[in-house]
C-alpha positions in Angstrom: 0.0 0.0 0.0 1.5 3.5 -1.3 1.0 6.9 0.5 -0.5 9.9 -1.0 -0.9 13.0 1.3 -2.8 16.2 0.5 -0.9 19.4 1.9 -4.4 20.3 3.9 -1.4 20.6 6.8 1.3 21.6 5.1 0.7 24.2 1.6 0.1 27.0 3.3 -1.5 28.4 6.5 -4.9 28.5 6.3 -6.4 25.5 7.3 -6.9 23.8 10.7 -3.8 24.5 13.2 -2.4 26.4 10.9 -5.4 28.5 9.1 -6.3 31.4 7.4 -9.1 32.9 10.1 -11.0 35.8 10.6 -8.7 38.5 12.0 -11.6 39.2 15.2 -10.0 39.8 18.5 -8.8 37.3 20.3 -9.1 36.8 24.4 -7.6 38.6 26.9 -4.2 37.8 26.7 -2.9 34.4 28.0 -6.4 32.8 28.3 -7.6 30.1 25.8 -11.3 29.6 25.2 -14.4 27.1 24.2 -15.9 28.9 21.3 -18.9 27.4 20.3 -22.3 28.8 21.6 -20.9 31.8 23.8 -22.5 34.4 21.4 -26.1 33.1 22.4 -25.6 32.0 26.1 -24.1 36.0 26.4 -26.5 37.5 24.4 -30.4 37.8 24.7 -31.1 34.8 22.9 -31.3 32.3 26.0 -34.3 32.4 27.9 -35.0 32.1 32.2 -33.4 33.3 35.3 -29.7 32.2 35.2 -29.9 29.3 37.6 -32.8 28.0 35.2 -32.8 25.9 31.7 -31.7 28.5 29.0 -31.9 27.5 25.3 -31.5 28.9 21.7 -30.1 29.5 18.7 -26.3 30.6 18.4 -25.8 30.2 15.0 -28.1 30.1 11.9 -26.5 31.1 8.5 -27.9 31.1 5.2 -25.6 31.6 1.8 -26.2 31.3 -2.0 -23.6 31.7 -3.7 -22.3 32.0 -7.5 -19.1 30.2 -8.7 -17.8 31.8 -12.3 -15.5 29.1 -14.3 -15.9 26.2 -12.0 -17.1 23.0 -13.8 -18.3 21.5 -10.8 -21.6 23.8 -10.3 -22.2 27.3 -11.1 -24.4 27.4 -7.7 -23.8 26.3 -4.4 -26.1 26.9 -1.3 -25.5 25.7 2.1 -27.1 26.4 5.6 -25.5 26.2 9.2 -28.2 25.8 12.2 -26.8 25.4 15.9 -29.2 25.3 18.7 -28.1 24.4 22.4 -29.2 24.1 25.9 -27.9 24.8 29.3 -28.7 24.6 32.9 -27.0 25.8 35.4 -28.5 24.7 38.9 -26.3 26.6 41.1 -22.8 28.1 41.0 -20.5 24.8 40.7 -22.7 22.5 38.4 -23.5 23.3 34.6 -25.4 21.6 31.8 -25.3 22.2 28.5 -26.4 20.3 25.6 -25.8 21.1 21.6 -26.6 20.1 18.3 -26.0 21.4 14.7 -27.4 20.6 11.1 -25.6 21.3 8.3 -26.8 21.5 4.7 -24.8 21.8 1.1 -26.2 21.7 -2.5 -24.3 22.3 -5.7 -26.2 22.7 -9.1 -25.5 23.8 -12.6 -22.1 21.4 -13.3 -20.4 18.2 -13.3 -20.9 17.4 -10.0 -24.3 18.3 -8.3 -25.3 17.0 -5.3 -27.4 17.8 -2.1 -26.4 16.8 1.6 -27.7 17.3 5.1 -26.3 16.3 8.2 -26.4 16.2 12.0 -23.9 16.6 14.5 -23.6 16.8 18.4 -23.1 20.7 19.7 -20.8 21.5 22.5 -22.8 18.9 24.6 -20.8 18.7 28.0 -21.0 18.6 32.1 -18.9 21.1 34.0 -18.0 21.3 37.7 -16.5 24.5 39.0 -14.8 24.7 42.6 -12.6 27.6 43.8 -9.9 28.3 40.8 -10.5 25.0 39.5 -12.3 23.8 36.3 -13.2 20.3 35.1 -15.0 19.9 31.8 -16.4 16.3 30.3 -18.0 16.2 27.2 -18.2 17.1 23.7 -16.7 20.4 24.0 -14.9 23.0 21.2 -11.5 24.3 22.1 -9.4 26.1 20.6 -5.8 27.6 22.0 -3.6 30.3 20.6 -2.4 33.5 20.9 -2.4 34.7 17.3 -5.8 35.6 15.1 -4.8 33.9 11.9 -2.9 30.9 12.3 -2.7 29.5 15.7 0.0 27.1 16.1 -1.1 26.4 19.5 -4.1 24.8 18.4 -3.9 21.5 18.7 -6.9 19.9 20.4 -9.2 21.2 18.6 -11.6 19.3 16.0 -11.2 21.0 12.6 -14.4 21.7 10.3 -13.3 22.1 5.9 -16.4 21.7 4.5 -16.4 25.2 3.3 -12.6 25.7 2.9 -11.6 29.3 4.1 -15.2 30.6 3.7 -16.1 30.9 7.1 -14.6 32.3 10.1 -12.3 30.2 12.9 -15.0 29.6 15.5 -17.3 28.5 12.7 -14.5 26.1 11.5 -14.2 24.4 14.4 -16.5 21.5 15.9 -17.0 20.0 19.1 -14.7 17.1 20.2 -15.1 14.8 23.4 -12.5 15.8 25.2 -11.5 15.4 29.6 -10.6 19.4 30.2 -8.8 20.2 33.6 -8.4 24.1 34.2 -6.9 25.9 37.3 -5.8 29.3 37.7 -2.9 30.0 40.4 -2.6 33.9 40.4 -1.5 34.8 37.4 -0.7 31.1 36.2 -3.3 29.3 34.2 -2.7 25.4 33.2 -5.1 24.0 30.9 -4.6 20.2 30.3 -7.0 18.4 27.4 -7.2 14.6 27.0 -9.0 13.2 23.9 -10.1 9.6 25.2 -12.5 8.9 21.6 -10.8 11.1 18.5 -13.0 12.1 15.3 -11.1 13.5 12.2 -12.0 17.1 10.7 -15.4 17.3 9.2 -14.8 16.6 5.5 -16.8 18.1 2.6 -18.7 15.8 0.6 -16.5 14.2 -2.6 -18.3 15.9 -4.9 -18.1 19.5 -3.1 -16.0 22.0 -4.8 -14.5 22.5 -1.3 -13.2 18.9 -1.4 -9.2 18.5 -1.6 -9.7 15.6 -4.1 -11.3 16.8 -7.3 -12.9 14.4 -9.6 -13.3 16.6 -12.6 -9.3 17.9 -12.9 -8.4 14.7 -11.6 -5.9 16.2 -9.2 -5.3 15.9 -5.0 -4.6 19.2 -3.2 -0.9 19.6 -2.4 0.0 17.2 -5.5 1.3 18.1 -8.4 -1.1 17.1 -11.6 0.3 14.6 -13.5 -2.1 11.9 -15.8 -1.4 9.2 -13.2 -2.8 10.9 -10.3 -6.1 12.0 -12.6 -6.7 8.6 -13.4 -6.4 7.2 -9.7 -8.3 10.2 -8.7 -11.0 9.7 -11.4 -11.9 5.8 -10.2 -10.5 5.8 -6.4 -13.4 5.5 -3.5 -12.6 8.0 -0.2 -12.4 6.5 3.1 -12.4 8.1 6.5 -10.1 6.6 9.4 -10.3 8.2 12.7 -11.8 6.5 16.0 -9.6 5.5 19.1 -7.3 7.6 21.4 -6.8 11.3 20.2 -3.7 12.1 22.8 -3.3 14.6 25.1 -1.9 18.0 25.8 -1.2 21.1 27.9 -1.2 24.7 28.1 0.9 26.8 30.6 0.0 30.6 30.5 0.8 33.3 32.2 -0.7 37.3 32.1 0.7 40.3 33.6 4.3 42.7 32.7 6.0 43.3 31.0 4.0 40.8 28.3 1.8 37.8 28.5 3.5 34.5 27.5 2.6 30.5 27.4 3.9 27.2 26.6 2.2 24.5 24.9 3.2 20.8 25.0 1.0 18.2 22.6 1.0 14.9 21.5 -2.2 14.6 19.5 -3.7 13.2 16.7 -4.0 16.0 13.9 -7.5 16.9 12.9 -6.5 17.5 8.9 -6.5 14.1 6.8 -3.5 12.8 5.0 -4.7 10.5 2.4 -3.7 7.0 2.1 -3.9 5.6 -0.8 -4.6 2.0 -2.3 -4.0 1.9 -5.6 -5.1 -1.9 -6.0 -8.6 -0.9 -4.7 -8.3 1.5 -6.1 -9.2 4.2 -2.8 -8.3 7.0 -0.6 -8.3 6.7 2.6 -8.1 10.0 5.5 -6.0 8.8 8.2 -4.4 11.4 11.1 -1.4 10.3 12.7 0.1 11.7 15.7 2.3 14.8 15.9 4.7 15.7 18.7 4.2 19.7 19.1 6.1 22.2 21.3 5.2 25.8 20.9 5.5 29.3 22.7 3.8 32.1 22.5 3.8 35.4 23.9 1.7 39.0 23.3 2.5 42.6 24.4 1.1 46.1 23.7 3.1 49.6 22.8 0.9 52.5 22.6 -2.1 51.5 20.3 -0.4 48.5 19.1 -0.8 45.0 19.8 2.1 42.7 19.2 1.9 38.9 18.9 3.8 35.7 18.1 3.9 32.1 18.1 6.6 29.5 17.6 6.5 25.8 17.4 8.2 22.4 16.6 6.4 19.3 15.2 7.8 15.9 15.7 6.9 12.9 13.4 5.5 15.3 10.4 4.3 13.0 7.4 5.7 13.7 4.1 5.8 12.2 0.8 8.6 11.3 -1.3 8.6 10.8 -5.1 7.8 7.0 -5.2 4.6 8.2 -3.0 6.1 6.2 -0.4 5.4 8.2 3.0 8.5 9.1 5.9 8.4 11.3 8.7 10.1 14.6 9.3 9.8 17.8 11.4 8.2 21.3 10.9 9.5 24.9 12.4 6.7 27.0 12.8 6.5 30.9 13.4 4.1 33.9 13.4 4.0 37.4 13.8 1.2 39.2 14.0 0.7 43.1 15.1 -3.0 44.6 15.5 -3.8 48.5 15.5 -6.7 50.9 15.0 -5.4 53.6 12.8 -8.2 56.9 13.0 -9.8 55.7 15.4 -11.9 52.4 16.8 -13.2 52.4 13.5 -11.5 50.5 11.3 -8.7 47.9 12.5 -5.9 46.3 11.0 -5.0 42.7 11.6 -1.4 41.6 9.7 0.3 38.4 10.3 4.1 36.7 8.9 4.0 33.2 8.8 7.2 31.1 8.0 7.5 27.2 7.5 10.4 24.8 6.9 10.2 21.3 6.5 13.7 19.7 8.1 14.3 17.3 5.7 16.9 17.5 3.2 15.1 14.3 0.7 13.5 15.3 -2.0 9.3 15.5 -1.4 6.3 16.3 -3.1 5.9 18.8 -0.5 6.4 22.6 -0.6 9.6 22.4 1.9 9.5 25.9 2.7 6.6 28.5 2.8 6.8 32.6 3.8 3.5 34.1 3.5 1.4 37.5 5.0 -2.6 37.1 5.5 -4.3 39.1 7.7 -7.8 41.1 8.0 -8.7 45.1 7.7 -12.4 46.0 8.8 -14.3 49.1 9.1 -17.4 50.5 10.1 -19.2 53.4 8.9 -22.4 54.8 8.4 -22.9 55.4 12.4 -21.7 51.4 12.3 -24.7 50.4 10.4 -22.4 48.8 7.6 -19.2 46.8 8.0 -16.6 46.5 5.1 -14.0 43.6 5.8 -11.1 42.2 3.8 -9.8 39.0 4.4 -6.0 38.2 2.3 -2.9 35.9 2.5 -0.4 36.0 -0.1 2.1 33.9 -0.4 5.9 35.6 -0.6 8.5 32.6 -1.8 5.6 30.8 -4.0 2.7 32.1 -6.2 -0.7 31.7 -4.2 -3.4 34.3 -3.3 -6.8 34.7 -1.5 -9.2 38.0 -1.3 -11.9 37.7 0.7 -14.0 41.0 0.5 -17.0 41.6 2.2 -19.5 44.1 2.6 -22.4 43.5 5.4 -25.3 45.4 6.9 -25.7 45.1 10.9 -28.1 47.3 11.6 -30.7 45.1 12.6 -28.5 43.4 15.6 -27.8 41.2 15.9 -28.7 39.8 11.8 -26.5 40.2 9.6 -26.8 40.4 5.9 -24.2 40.1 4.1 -22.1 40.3 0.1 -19.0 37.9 0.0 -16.5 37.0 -2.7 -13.8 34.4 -2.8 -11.3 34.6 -5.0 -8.4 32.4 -5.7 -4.9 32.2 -7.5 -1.9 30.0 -7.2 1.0 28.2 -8.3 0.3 24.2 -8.5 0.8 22.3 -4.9 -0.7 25.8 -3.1 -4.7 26.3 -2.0 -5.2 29.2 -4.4 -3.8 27.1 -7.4 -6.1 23.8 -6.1 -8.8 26.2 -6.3 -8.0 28.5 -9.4 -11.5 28.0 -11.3 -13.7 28.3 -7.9 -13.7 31.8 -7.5 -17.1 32.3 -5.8 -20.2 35.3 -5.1 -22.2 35.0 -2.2 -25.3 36.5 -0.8 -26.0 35.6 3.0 -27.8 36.2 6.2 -26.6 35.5 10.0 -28.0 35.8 13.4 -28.7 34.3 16.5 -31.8 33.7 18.8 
């Protein structure tokens, strides 16, 4: 059995781990955070005193959307509904139960399709005593300092079915996970264990999203070649993920002169690598484990935030010519610096981010990668409108992503929005995988 690996992990920094994300503020400095249903359990959408059952919806989203040259579909819709419940009895014991559906539909090409399907919310029991924190359930967590690409994030369960399209916190999902927190002053440890692991959420085959396209005949991180079409053209996909997921800790600390933390993993990765059987012929998602070490740290000069991350990853698959797979390690780092220039108005989010692959065998691999990405937002219109652009842009290799977006928020908290995705790329990078899906959307978000 040969080994065939999409670069999901590796092309460039946008994706899981390592991933292009919306540039909104992070937490106060040396905290980590549980995303998923906050905005509603905050907001007015819950219901009831707050020792009392509380319920709603913190997610419902809405998107039609327009794809120019792609041969797969000229139209793709999808829809993203989270609802969740939580009790809290009294001041130690909380509740909370969560569930999502998801639906995708593609028409107008080559490949149309329609899918819907369920998944478990952050559905978890928590117990709270003193500085101390234990969490066991489904739960979504995700660590970091930086906006864009936080290396630190390595417990968390990764959700692709719409690429780069969405946000971080909405490309996350829940994973069942034992979560010990405790605070000592100005220390914090945060300690995960993932006793039953579940892979990224995938996009369906067909989805112009997916990292193996049927109709080009090519795997993401690959280069083309009429081999690799053919395989690709007749090969079934697989998923393999089940059993232990690993463990990890966070160390932070907050206070002067700057914030800083350390973060030890071993961990299954959430992004696939694709095995791949060519007497089956079939692909077939498998996520090893990675060895990680990383540190972070954040300070602020004047108006300026400042930010980094850097991290080491043991036992990194790569693939060498003869598709045969061997291990290797990666040297991560980010830079990232924040600032409101005229005001709270608009605000600036840039990030460096720099790869090497230590290997000195030839792979199929980009070895190394330099790229910027970042976000600039800003309001106007007494904050009625919101214009965002998302980019990254690759430095030593050809590869590019704009992301502008134009959204009314004056009926809080809906939001209706115009999106466009646009892509460009040398071959092995994201924006060359997905040259031809250059997409238009039209799309409405709020909570209950």
């Amino acid at each position: 059995m040969r080994i065939i690996r999409t670069s999901l992990w590796l092309v460039l920094p946008w994706l899981g781990g390592v991933s292009l994300a919306d540039a909104g503020s992070v937490p106060a400095a040396g905290t980590v955070v549980a995303q998923a249903g906050t905005a509603a359990e905050r907001g007015g959408a819950s219901r009831g005193p707050s020792n009392a059952l509380r319920f709603g919806v913190d997610r419902l989203q809405v998107e039609a959307g327009h794809l120019s040259d792609a041969p797969e579909a000229d139209a793709a819709t999808a829809v993203r509904a989270s609802v969740f419940a939580l009790w809290q009895p009294d001041r130690t014991w909380e509740w909370r139960l969560g569930a999502r559906l998801d639906g995708d539909s593609q028409r107008g090409g080559t490949s149309d399709y329609t899918r819907w399907r369920g998944d478990p919310g952050d559905t978890y029991v928590r117990w709270r005593g003193g500085d101390t924190r234990l969490t066991l359930g489904a739960q979504t967590i995700v660590w970091g300092r930086v906006d864009e690409v936080p290396l630190a994030d390595r417990v968390s369960r990764a959700d692709v079915t719409r690429f780069v399209l969405d946000k971080l916190a909405d490309r996350r999902r829940s994973q069942l996970a034992l979560r010990w927190e405790q605070t000592l002053g100005d220390w914090k440890v945060d300690a995960v264990a993932l006793p039953a692991f579940r892979g990224a959420r995938l996009p369906a085959i067909d989805s112009v999203w997916s990292p193996i396209n049927r109709t080009t005949g090519e795997a993401l991180g690959i280069a083309p070649s009429a081999s690799l079409a053919a395989l690709v053209a007749s090969a079934t996909v697989r998923e393999d993920d089940g059993g232990f997921g690993g463990a990890a800790v966070r160390i932070t600390r907050s206070g002067e002169p700057f914030d800083v933390g350390v973060t030890l993993a071993r961990t299954r990765q959430s992004l696939p690598y694709y095995r791949v059987d060519t007497l089956a012929p079939s692909f077939t998602a498998v996520h090893p484990f990675n060895n990680f070490a990383g540190v972070d740290a954040e300070w602020v000069t004047g108006d300026v935030t400042w930010r980094t991350e850097l991290g080491y990853t043991h036992y990194v698959p790569v693939t060498l010519p003869s598709t045969a797979m061997a291990m290797t390690n990666a040297v991560e780092w980010v830079g990232a610096v924040e600032f409101f220039p005229g005001g709270a108005d608009t605000r600036v989010n840039l990030q460096v981010v720099a790869r090497s692959l230590r290997t000195g065998t030839e792979i199929l691999e980009l070895k190394d990668y330099v790229g910027v990405n970042g976000e600039v937002e800003t309001a106007f219109a007494q904050g009625r409108w919101k214009a965002t652009l998302r980019l990254a842009r690759g430095l030593n290799v050809r590869d590019t992503y704009l992301g502008p977006k134009l959204s009314f928020v004056g009926w809080e908290p809906h939001e209706i929005y115009l999106a466009g995705h646009f892509f460009s790329g040398e071959a092995r990078t994201l924006g060359g995988f997905h040259r031809d899906h250059d997409m238009i959307a039209l799309g409405l978000r709020t909570r209950f």
